[in-house]
C-alpha positions in Angstrom: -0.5 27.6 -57.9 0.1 27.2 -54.7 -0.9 30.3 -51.8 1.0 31.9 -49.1 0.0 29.9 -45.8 -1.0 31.5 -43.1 -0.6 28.9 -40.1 -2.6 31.1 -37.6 -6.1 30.5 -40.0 -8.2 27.6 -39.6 -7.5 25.3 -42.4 -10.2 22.2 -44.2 -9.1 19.5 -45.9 -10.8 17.2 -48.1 -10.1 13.9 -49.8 -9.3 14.9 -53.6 -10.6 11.8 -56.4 -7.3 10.0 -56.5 -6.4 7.4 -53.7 -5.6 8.0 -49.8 -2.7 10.3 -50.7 -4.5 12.8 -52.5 -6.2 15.7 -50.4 -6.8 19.2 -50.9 -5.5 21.8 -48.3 -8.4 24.6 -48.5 -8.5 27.8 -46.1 -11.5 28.4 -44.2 -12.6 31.7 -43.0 -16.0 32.4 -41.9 -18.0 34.1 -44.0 -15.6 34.3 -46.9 -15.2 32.8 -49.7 -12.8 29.9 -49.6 -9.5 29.4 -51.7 -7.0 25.9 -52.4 -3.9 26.5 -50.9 -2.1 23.1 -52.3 -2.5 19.7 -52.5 -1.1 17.1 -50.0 -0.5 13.7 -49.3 -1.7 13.5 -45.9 -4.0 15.8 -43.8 -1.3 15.3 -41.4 0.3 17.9 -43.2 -2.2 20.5 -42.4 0.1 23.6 -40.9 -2.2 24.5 -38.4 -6.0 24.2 -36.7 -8.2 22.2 -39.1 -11.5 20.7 -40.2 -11.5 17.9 -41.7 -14.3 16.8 -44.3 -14.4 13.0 -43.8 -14.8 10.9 -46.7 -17.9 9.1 -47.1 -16.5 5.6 -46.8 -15.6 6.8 -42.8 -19.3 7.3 -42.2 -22.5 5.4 -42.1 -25.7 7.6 -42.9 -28.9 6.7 -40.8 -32.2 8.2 -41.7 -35.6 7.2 -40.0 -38.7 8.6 -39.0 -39.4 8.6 -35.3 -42.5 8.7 -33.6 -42.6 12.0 -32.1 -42.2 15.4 -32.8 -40.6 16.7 -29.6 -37.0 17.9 -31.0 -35.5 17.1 -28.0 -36.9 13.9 -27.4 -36.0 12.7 -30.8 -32.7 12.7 -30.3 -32.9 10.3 -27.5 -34.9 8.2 -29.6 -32.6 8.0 -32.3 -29.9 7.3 -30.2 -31.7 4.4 -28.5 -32.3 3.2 -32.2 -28.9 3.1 -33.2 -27.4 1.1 -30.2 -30.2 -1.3 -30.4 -29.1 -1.8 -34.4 -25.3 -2.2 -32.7 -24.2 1.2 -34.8 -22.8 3.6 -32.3 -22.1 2.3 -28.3 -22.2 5.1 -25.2 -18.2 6.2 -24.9 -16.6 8.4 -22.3 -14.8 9.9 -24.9 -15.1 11.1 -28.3 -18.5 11.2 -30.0 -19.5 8.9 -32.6 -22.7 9.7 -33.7 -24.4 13.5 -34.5 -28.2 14.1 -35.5 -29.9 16.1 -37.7 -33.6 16.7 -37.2 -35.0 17.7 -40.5 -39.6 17.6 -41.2 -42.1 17.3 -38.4 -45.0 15.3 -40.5 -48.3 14.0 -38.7 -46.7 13.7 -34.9 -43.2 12.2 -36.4 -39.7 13.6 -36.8 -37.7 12.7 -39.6 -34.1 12.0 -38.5 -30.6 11.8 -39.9 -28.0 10.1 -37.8 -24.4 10.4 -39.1 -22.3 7.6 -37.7 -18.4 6.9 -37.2 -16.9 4.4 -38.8 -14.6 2.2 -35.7 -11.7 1.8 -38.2 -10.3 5.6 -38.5 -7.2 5.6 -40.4 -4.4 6.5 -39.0 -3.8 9.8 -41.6 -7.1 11.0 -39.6 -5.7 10.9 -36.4 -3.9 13.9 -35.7 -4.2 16.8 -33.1 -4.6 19.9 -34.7 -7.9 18.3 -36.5 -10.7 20.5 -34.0 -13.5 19.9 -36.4 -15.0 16.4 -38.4 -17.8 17.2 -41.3 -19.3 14.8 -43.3 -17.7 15.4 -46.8 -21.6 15.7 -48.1 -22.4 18.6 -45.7 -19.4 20.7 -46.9 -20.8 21.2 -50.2 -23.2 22.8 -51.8 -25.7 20.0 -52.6 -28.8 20.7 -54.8 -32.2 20.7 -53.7 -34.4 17.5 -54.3 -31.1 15.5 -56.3 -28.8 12.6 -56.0 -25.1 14.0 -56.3 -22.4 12.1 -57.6 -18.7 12.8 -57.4 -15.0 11.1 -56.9 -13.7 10.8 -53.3 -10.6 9.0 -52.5 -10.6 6.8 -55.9 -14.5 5.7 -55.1 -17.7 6.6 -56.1 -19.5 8.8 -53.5 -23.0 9.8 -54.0 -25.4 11.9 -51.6 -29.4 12.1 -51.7 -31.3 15.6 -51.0 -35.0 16.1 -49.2 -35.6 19.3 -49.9 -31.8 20.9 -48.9 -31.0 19.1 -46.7 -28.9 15.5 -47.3 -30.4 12.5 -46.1 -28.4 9.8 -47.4 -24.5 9.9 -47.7 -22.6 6.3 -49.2 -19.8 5.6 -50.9 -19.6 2.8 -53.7 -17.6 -0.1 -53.8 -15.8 1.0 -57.3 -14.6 4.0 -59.0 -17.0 3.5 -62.4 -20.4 4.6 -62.8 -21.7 1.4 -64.2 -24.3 -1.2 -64.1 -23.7 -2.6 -61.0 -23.5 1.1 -59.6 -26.6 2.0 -61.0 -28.3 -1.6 -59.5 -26.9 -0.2 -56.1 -28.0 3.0 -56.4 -31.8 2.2 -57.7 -31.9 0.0 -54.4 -30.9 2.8 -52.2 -34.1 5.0 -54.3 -36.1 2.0 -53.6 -35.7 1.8 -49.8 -35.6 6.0 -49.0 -39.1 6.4 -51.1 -40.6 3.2 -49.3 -39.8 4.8 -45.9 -41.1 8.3 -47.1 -37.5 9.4 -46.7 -37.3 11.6 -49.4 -39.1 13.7 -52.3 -39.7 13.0 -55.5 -36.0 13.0 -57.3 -35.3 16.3 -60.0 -32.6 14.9 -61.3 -28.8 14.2 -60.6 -25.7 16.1 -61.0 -22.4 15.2 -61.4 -19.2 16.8 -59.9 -15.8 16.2 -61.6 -14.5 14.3 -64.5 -17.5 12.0 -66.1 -17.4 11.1 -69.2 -20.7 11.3 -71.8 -21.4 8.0 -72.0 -21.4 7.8 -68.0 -24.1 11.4 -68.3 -26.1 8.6 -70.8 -26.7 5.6 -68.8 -27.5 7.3 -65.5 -30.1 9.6 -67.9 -31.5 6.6 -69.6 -31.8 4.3 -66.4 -33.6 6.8 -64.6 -34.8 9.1 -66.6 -34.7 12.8 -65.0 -32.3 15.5 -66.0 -28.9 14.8 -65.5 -26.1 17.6 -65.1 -22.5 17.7 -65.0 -20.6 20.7 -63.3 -16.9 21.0 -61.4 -16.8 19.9 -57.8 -17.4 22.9 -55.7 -15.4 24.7 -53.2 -15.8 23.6 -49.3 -17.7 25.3 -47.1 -18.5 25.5 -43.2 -22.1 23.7 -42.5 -24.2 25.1 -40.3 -25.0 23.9 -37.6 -21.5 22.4 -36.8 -21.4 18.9 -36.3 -20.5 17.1 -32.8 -19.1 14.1 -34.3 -15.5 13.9 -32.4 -13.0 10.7 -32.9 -11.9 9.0 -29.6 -8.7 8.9 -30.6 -8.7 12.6 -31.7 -10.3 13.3 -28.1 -7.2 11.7 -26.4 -4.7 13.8 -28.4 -7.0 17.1 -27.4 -6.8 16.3 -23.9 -3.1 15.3 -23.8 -2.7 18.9 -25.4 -4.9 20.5 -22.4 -2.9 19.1 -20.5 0.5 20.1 -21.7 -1.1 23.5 -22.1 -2.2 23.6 -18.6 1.3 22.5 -17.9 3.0 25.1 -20.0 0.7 27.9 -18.4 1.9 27.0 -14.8 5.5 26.8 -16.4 4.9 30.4 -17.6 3.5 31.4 -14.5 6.3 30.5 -12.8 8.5 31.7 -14.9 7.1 35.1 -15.3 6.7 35.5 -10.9 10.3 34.4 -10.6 11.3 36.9 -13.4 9.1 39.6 -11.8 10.8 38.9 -8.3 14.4 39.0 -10.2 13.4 42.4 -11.6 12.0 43.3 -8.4 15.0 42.5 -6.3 17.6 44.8 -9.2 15.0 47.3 -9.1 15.1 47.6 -5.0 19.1 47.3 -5.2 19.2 50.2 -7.9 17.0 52.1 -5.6 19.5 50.9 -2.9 22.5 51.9 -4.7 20.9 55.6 -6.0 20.0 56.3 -2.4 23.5 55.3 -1.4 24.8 57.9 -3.7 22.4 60.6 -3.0 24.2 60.3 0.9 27.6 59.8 -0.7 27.0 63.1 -2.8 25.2 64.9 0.5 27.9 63.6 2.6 30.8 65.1 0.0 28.6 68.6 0.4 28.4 68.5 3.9 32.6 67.3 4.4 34.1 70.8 4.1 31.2 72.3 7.0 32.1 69.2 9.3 35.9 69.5 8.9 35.5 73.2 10.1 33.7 72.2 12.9 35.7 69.3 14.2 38.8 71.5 14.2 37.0 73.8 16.1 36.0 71.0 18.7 39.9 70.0 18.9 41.1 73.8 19.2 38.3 74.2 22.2 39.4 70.7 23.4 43.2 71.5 23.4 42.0 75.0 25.1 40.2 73.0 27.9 43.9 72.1 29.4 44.2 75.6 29.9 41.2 77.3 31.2 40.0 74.5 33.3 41.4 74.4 36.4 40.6 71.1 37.2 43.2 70.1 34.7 46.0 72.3 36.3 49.0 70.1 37.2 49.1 71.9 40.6 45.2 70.6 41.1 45.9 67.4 39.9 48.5 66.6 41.9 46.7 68.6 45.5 43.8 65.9 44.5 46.2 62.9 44.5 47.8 63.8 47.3 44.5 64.2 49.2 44.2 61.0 48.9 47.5 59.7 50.4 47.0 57.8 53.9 48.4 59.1 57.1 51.2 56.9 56.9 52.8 54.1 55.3 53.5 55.7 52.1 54.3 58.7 50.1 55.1 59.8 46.2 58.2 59.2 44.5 57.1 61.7 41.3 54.7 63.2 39.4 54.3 63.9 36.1 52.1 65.6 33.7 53.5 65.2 29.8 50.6 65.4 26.9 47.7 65.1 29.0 49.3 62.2 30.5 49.7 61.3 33.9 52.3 59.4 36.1 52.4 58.7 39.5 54.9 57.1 41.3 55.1 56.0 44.8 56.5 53.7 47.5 53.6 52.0 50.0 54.4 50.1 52.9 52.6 47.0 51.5 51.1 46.0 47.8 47.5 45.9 49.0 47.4 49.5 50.5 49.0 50.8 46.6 46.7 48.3 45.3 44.1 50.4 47.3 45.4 54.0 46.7 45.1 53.2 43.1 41.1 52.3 43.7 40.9 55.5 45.6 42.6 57.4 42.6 40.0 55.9 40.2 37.1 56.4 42.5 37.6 60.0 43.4 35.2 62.4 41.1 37.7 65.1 40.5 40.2 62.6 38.7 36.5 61.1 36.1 38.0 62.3 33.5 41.5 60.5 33.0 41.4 56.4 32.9 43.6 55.2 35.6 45.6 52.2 34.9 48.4 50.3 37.6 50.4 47.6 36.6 51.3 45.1 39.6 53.8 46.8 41.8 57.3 45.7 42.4 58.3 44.0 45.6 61.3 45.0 47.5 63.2 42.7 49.8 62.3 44.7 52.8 58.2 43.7 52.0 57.5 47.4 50.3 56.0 48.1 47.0 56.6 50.4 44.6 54.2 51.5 42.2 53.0 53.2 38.8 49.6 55.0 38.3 49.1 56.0 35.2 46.2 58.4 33.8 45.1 58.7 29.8 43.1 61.6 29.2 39.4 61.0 27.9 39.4 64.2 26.2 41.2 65.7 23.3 45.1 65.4 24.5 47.3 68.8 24.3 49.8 69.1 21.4 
């Protein structure tokens, strides 16, 4: 029965014993026990981060004693090993090979190189895949054993020193038969020869094998032979480095568009925070505005009172100032009047409002006794205006002075 899937988890997926569309979707949590979600056809299908435990037939197994026991060093030397065989090549990208360093015997190091295969499958190409295991490592393999079981519709078998596997290889066939067994005594052959590996206990056998199967692998090499279901997965420690170049290009073209959707973000969330800004300082704005508007309304009824005071003292002004008096307006104007030459026509006071009309002997001397009006400090505070005066056949002009008050006017 299928589980609930959670697609924030880290997920592992396995090949199952039928062909390449079989595989088993298994969570992954660390330090708990795993569970089977459901099966798939693909690992493709995997709803979210993954590791995936590659099948045996996508990996070469490389074990060999080198001559020093310097852990470090070791590595190098294995490496060196493996380009000179023409296994694994130096890459920008990606990482085809990982090492495990297992005994330290009599100055040597005995170590395990898994390799890539150059011919991934497509199905294993696929970016949420963050993690490549060796199927072997993922399970629970017994100490000191050869271990048998079905992985994508072959024959996969794995070889122990100690707890640790040495030798991981898939078969060419599904059927644990003669030739199989041929195979696999030739592999026993070459790992003892080399020191490679302990003394065998015995083999056990994961999945569906039949009793006859149990028989001929008892009888051709006689040591105890047991048959138990395939295990659950489990995360190896320590993690393996081995990385896919092609995987490594679809993780960086993901950086990337990360990187790209963070600046988009970024972006996004200033502009939205300067949007915000703004209709926050145009609330404030708006609240302030009010706050006068309200203070203003108070204020009104206080300011009212006080203007109509101003315009009662104003219209008072006409009548306790003297300087205002018609009498003194017109003894000022008159003052100013040349000896000869010309003389006023009328005067007239009405609203604050003066007129003055006149006769001058010529328009430049009324054009000057209006500059004289406008000049003279008593008369400051009217504005004196005179439009061009009128020509009379005999040469003289007559005129209009008029004077707007700059003060509150009289009713």
């Amino acid at each position: 029965m299928a589980r609930k899937v959670d697609r924030s988890q880290t997920f592992l997926v396995r090949a199952g014993p039928g062909g390449d569309d079989d595989w088993e979707l298994w969570t992954a949590p660390q330090g708990r026990t795993p569970h089977l979600v459901q099966r798939l056809k693909s690992p493709r299908e995997a709803p979210g981060p993954t590791v995936v435990a590659l099948p045996a037939q996508q990996v070469l197994s490389f074990p060999c004693w080198v001559s020093t026991d310097d852990r470090g060093l070791a590595g190098e030397v294995l490496q060196l090993r493996l380009e000179q065989s023409g296994l694994v090549q130096r890459t920008s990208t990606g990482v085809p090979a990982d090492f495990r360093l297992l005994a330290v015997r009599d100055g040597r190091c005995l170590a395990v190189a898994t390799v890539l295969q150059s011919d991934l499958p497509e199905h294993l190409v696929f970016e949420r895949a963050v993690r490549f295991e060796p199927s072997a490592f993922t399970l629970p393999l017994s100490q000191d054993r050869v271990t048998l079981w079905r992985e994508a519709g072959r024959l996969t078998f794995a070889i122990t020193r100690g707890d640790d596997p040495v030798y991981l290889q898939t078969a060419s066939g599904t059927e644990l038969n003669a030739e199989f067994l041929q195979e696999l005594n030739c592999v026993f052959l070459q790992l003892e020869g080399q020191g490679l590996i302990n003394p065998l206990a015995g083999a056990v056998l994961w999945g569906d094998f039949t009793d006859d199967e149990v028989q001929v692998l008892r009888k051709r090499f006689a040591f105890r032979v047991t048959v138990e279901p395939l295990p659950a997965p489990r995360l190896p420690k320590p993690r393996s480095r081995l990385l896919p170049a092609q995987v490594e290009a679809l993780h960086a073209r993901k950086r990337r568009r990360d990187r790209v959707r963070r600046l988009v973000t970024g972006a996004l969330i200033l502009y939205l925070g300067l949007v915000a800004s703004l209709i926050g300082y145009i609330w404030w704005e708006r609240l302030q505005v009010k706050q006068l508007q309200l203070s203003l309304a108070a204020g009104a009824p206080t300011v009212q009172a006080i203007e109509g005071t101003a315009d009662r003292w104003r219209n008072l002004q006409w009548a306790v100032d003297p300087q205002v008096y018609p009498l003194e307006l017109l003894n000022q104007i008159s003052s100013l009047l040349p000896a000869q030459g010309m003389h006023l026509a009328s005067f007239e006071l009405h609203k604050g409002k003066v007129t003055i009309r006149g006769e001058a002997s010529t328009a430049p001397a009324a054009f000057k006794f209006a500059e004289d009006v406008k000049g003279k400090s008593e008369l400051q505070m009217f504005t004196w205006q005179m439009p061009s005066p009128s020509l009379r056949p005999d040469g003289r002009a007559e005129f209009t002075i008029e004077g707007e008050p700059k003060f509150a006017k009289p009713n």
